[in-house]
N, C-alpha and C positions, 0 to 999 in steps of 0.2 A: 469658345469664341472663334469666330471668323476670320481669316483675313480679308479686307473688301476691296474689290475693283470695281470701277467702272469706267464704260465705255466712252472715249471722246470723240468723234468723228469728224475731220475738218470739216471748215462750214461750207470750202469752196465744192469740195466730193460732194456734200447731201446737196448746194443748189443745183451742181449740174445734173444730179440724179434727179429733183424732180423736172427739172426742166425737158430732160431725156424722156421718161415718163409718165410724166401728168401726173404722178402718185401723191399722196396727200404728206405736206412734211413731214407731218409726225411721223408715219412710217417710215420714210424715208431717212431717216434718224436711226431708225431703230437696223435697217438693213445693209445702211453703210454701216454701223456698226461691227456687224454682222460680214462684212469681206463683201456683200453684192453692193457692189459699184459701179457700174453702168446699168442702161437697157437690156443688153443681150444678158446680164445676171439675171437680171428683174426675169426678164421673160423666162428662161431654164428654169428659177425659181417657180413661177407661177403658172405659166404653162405647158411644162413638159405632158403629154398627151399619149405617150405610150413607151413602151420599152426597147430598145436598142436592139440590135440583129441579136437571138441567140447564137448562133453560129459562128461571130466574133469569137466566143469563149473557146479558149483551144478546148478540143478533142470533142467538142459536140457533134459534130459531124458521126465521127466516130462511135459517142454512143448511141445516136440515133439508130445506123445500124444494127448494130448490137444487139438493142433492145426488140426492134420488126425482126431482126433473124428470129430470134425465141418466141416471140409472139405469134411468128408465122410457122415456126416448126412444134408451137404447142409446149414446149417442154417449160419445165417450173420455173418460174422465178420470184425469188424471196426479194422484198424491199426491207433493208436494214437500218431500223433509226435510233435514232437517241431518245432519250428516256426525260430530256429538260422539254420546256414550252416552244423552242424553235424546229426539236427533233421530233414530235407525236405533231403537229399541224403537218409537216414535210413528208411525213411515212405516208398521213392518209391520203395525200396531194398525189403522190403518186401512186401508190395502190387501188386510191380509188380511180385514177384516169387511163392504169393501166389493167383493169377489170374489166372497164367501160370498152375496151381496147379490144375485150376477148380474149386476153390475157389468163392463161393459167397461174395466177397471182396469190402469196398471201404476202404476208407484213412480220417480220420481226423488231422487239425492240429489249435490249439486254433492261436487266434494274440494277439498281446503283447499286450492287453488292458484285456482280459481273465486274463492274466498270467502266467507264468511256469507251466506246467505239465495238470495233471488231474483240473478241476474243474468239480462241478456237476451241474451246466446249462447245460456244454458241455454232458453230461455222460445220463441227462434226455434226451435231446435233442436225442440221438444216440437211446435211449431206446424206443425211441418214431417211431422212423426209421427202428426201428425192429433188432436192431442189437441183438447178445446172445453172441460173445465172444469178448473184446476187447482187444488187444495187445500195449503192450506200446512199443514206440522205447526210447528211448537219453531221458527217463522221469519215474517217477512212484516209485521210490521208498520209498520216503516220504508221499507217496499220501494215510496215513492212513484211514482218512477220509472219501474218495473220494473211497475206498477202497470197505468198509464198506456199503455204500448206494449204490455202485455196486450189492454186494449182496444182497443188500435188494431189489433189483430190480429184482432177481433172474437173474441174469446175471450172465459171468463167466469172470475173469481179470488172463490177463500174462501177468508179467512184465518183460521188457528189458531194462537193465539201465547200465550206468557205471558209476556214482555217489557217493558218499563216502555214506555207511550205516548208516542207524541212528538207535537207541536204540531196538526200536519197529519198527517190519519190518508190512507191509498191508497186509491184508485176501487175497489172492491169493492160484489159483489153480497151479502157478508156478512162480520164482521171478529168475531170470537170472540174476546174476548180480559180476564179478570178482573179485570185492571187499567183495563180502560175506566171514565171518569167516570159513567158512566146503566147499570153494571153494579150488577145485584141480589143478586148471589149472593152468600151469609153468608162465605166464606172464600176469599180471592184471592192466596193464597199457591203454586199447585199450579202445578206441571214444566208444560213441553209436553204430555208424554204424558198427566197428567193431565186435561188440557183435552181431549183427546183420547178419554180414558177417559168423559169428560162428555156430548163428541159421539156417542158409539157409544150411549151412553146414551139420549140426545134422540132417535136414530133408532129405540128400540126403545119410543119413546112415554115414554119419563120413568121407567121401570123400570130400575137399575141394575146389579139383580141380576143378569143375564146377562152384562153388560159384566164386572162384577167378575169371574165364574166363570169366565169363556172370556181376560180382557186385564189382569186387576190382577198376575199377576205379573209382565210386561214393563212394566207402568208402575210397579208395587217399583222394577225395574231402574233405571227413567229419574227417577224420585221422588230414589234413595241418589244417581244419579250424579251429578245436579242442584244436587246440593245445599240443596236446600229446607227449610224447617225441618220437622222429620218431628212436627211436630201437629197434631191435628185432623184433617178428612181427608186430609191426607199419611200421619199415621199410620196410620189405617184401610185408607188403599191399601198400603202396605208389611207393614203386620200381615198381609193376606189376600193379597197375593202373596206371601210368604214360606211361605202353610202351602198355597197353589198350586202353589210350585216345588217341592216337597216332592213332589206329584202329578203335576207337569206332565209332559204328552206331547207334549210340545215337542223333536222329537230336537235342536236347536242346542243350546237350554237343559240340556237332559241332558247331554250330550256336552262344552260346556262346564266344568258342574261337577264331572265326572269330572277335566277337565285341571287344577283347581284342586284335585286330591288329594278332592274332596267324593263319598262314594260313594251311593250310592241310597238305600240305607237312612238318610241322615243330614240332617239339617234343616238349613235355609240359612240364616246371621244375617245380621240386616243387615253387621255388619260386614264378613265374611268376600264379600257382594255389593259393597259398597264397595271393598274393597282387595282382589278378585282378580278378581271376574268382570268387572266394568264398566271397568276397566283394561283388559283385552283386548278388549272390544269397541271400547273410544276407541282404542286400538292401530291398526287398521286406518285410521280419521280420519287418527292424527297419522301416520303410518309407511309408508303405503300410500294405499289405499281406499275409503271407507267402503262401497263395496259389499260386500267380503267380509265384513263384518258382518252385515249384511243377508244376502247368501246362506244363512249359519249358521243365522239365524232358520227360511228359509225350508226348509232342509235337510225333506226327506221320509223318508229312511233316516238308521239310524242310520252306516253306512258314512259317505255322505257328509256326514253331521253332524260324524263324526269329524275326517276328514280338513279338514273349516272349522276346528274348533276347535283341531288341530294348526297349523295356519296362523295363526289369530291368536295363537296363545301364541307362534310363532314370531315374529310382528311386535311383539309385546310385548317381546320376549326382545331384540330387534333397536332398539327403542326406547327401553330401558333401559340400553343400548348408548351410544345417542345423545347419550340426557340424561348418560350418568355421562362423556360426553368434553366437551361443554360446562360441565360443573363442572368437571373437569381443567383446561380451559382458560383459564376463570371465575379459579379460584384461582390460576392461574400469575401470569395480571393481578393481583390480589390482594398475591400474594409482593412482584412486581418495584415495588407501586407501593402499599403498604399506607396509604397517604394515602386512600386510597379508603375505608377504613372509618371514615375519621372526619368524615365529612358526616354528616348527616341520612338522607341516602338513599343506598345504592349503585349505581353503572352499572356494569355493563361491558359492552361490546361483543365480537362476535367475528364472521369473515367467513365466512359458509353455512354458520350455526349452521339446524342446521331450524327453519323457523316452527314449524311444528306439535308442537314440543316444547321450545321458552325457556318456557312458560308452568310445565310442571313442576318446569325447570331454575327459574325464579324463585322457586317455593313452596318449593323446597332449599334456595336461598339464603335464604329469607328465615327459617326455622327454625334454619339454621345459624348466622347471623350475629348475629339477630335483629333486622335492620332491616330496611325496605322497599328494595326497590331497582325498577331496569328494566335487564333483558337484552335487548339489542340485537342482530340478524343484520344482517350488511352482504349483500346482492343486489346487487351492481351500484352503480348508481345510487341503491336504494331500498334503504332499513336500514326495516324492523320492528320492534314493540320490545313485550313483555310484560310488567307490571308486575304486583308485589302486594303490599301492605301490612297495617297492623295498624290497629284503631282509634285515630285522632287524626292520621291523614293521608288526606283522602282522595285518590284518586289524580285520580278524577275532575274535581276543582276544582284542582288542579294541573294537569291537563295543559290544561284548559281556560284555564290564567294564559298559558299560551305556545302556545294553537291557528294561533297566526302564523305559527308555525314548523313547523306539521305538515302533511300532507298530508290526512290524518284522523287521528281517536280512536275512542274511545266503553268502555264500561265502566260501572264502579262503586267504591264505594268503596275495597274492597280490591282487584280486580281491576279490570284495564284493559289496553286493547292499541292500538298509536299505527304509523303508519305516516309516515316523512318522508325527504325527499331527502337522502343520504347524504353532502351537504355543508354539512349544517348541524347533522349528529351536536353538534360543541364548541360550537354557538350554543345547540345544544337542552340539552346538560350545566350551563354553564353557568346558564340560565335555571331549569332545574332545581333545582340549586345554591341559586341565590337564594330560589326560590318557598319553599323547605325549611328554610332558615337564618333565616327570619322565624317559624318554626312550632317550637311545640313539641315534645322528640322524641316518635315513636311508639316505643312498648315493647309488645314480644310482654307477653303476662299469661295468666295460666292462673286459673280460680278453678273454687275447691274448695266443693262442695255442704253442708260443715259439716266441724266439726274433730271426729272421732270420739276418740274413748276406746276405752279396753283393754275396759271392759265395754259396749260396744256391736259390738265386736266377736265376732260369733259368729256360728256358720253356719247357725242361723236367720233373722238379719238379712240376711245376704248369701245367700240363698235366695232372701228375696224383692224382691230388687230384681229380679227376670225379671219381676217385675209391671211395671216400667216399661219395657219394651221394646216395639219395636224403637226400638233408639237411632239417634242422628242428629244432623244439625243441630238446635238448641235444642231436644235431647232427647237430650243424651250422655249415656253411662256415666257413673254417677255418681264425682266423685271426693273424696277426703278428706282432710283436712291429719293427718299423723299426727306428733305432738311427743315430742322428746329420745328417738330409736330411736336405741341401743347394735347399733353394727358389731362381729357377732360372727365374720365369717367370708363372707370371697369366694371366688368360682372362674367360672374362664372356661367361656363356652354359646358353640359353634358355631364351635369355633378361636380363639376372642378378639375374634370378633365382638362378642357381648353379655356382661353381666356378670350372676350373681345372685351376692345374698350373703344370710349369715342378718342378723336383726335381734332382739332384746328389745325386746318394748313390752308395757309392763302387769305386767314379771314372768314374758311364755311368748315364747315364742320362736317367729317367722314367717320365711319362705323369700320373698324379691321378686327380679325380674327387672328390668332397664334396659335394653330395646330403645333406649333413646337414647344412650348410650355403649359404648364398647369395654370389652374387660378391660385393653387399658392405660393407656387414656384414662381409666379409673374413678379420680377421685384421693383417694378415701376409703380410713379404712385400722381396721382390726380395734381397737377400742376406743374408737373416736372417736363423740360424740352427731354426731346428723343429725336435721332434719325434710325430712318428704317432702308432697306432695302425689301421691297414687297411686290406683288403684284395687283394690277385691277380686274376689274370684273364688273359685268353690269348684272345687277337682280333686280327681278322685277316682282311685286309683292300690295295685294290689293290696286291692281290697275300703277302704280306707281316707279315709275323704273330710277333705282339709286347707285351707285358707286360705291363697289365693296373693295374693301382693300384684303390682302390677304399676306401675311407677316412671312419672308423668309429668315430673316434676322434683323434685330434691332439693338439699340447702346443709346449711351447719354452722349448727346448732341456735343461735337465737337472734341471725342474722342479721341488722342493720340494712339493711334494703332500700331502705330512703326513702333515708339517707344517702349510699347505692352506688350508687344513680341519680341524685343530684344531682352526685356529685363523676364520674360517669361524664360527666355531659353538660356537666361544667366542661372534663373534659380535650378533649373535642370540637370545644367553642367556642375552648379556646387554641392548640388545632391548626390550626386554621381561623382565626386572627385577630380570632376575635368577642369575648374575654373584657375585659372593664374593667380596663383596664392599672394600678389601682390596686390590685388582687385578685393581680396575676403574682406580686408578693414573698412571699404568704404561701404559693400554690401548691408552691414550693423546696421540694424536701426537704433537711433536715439531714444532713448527714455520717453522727451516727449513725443518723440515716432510712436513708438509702444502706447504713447497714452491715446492718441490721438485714433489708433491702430482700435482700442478695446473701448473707446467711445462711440465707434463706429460699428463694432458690432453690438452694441447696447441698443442701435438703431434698426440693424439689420440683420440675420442671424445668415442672409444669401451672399456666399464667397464671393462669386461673381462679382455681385453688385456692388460688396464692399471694395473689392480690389480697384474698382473703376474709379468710386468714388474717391478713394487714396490717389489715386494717380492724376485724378482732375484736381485734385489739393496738393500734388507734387511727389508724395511719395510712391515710387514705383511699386509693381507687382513685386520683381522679385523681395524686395524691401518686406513688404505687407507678407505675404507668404513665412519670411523668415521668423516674422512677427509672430504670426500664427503658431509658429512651430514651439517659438518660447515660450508664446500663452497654454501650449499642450505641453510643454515640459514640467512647466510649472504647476499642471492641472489645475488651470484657469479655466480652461475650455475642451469641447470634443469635438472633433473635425471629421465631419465625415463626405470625402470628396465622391461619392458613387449620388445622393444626393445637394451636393454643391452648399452645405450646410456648415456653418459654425457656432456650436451652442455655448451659452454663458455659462457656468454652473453655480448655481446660485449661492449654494452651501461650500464652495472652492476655500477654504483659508487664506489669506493673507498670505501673497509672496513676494519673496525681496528681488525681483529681475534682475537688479545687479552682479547676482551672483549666478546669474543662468550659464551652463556651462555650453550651452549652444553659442551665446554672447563672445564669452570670453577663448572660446576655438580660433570664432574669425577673429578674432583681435592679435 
């Protein structure tokens, strides 16, 4: 479950906004929300029209040079990228413009078994090939090292990175990078590839224009995949790759969007390059090779564009494979050892689980569960481990409390990846364990852009929300808290994969969808209030244009949430031996709690749903939970939390609870 926010915007900010404006309220609602509070927002919002000086960027200047010396004295130069979906769009970006150049040019890109960045196998290897100058894309700024034995090779290194700085920067002839301190540039939020997009820029004299025509839609690609927050120039580069890819004579890129069902004639949204296209290009990284990415770019026919893009959809195919048996195995652990989900943070481990795919495996977990956890592979000797969390843990300053026990880190807050001697897994859990148990929980949270109403709903309104596009990182869909919707009617989408059902709000009646649950996992039922936080959408179907809702979470109307995460993270601490042993007696549920507790699953066998419904008749989570535990002492019931299930059993015997020794503990 969620925690929910949403957004309140004073009324006097959204009049002066439209007034400043002319903008339609409704948006104007959704933008003051959103931090744009005046005109001059509005406008940089909406019409930013090109991209800032490259030459703002410290050291551009410098690699400009650089790169025309080598170009003009002919000698090799390797571009070095990364092997994710911001690193393979950035390598081709510049290899192909520096080709185009006349450029003695080829493209390196290590595989995930190399590792991040520079290493110097890769770097002798290059040196050996005759290379003299190497350029880093989406890599390179930690690469001190790696740096250092470049020059010793007498070689010469330019870095292009968008990376957070560390302390001591690498022996470079130039180090690009907008996060540097004595960097000028108004906006330092942009991909690799954006930096990139910056570079090609500085080499055409500080003229944009070309860059953008010829390279903003591979850097769209690396921008969505990055994750970056899509404003400002992020936006402006995904706004104009998007009406590029539209155009583009790119056979990979074409070819591509064919295998993602996208036909020629049809426009690419961000979303739809987020979750289909940019998945198959990282495909090849985590599954394979990130050359076969790269090749697809490179593709000259459409024949062999084809044939790339059959191939990474097949290694996507094969990779989704991977991740869905590492959650199979995930939750077996889970089953046998359900202690797990009551820390702060989840682990599990598994033996040659793929690196190159715990990371997705952990984003799964940590949506399903809704805590942070780290997925561990054991190699040998060496376990790897992928973590990712929510705001209020960072992972970073954790794993940094026990760097004793690592071999390395490094990350951020939500995401992070740790590498340590596979016999110090229980010392590294433990430590864990502790760092976690002193912190408050983190709770997934969703928030809603404003709580709409029945008369703001109309398909004028939700028209124009395509004005705020292309969505993104701190530029999503917008979404809405919609209060006390009347369950008029469900049915199963796609064999009981997903659910819709109708809904009443206002008096008319709307059709939503729940991509997040099943149709039997749905445990609402025809008559019951609900509120949602969901998004709109207009479809249009036989000439007719309707209002589709589309579910990010939902609950029974008028839900105490505050109360359900405190008693949630009561039952946690008393699982775990944290709670103030003077609070265990009042935690007891009463007999008629207990009865009230197994009448309720005689209705429902969904935890979830039960627990909600307890707690709208007074009895808290942690209470219901404890419940639970006494009806599984007593082998009343079988609780199985990987599916949110609690079954009756039918043929159970007759048990006397009063003697439950769970009971009489907290007493």
């Amino acid at each position: 479950m969620k925690k929910w926010q949403v957004k309140t915007a004073p009324k006097e900010i959204v009049d002066s906004l439209i007034q400043e404006t002319g903008l339609n309220p409704f948006i104007c609602r959704i933008l003051a929300g959103r931090g744009i509070l005046s005109r001059a927002d509005a406008e940089v919002f909406f019409n930013s029209e090109e991209l800032s000086d490259p030459f703002l960027l410290a050291d551009m200047q410098k690699a400009v040079d650089t790169i025309n010396e080598f170009i003009e004295s002919g000698e090799k130069i390797t571009v070095y990228g990364d092997y994710d979906c911001d690193g393979v769009p950035s390598t081709y970006m510049l290899f192909n413009y520096l080709e185009a150049q006349g450029a003695d040019v080829d493209w390196y890109i290590p595989s995930r078994d190399e590792g991040y960045g520079l290493n110097n196998d890769a770097v002798d290897l290059l040196h050996k090939r005759g290379t003299r100058l190497i350029i880093t894309v989406d890599n390179g700024i930690s690469a001190v090292a790696e740096a250092e034995h470049i020059a010793e090779l007498g070689m010469t290194l330019v870095i292009t990175d968008h990376h957070q700085v560390p302390d001591v920067l690498p022996e470079a002839a130039a180090i690009v990078n907008p996060h540097r301190k004595d960097d000028m540039s108004p906006f330092h939020k942009i991909a690799g590839c954006g930096v990139v997009l910056k570079l090609i820029s500085a080499m055409e004299g500080g003229d944009s224009a070309m860059a953008m025509e010829e390279y903003s839609s591979f850097a769209a690609v690396g921008t969505v995949a990055d994750i970056v927050p899509l404003v400002d120039e992020n936006r402006l580069i995904v706004r104009q790759g998007l009406d590029s890819l539209y155009y583009t004579e790119n056979a990979g890129l074409r070819a591509l969007a064919r295998q993602c069902g996208i036909d020629d004639d049809e426009e690419i949204t961000s979303s739809e390059l987020g979750f289909m296209l940019c998945p198959r290009i990282n495909a090849a990284g985590r599954y394979a090779h990130p050359k076969a990415a790269m090749e697809l770019l490179l593709a000259e026919n459409p024949s062999t564009a084809r044939a790339k893009a059959e191939q990474l959809t097949e290694m996507n195919n094969m990779r989704k494979q991977i991740e869905d048996d590492i959650i199979r195995e995930a939750e077996e652990q889970i089953k046998n050892t359900p202690e797990l989900l009551n820390r702060r943070i989840l682990i599990v481990c598994g033996e040659g689980w793929s690196h190159g795919i715990i990371g997705i495996a952990s984003a799964r977990l940590l949506h399903k569960y809704g805590k942070p956890n780290i997925v561990i592979t054991i190699e040998g000797d060496t376990a790897r481990g992928s973590a990712r969390s929510f705001d209020g843990l960072s992972l970073y300053e954790m794993l940094d409390s026990c760097k004793e026990l690592l071999v390395r880190f490094g990350g951020h807050t939500k995401a992070a990846g740790l590498t340590l001697e596979t016999s110090k897994i229980d010392e590294f859990r433990k430590a864990v364990y502790a760092y976690c148990g002193e912190k408050e929980p983190a709770i997934e949270s969703v928030t809603a852009d404003m709580e709409i109403s029945a008369g703001e709903l109309t398909e004028q309104n939700i028209e124009l929300l395509e004005k705020l596009e292309p969505f993104g990182e701190e530029n999503p869909s917008p979404l809405f808290l919609f209060r006390n919707c009347l369950i008029k009617s469900k049915k199963s989408l796609k064999d009981g994969k997903y659910v819709s059902f109708a809904f009443v709000f206002g008096n008319k009646e709307y059709r939503a969808v729940h991509f997040g649950s099943t149709f039997d996992a749905f445990p609402y039922e025809t008559g019951e209030y609900v509120d949602m936080i969901a998004s709109a959408e207009l479809n249009e179907y036989n000439d007719r244009i309707t209002i589709s809702i589309r579910v990010n979470d939902i609950r029974y109307s008028d839900f105490n949430q505050d109360k359900f995460f405190a008693a949630k993270t009561a039952y946690e601490d008393y699982r775990c031996g944290r709670v103030d042993k003077r609070l265990l007696c009042r935690m007891a549920p009463t007999m008629d709690e207990l009865k009230k507790c197994y009448d309720m699953l005689r209705k429902t066998h969904c935890i979830s749903k039960a627990a909600m419904l307890c707690s709208k008749a007074g009895m808290n989570y942690c209470k219901f939970r404890i419940a639970l535990d006494v009806f599984e002492e007593a082998g009343l019931v079988t609780v199985d939390l990987t599916c949110d299930k609690a079954e009756i059993i039918p043929s159970a015997p007759k048990a006397d609870l009063s003697k439950s020794e769970i009971l009489a503990k907290l007493k």
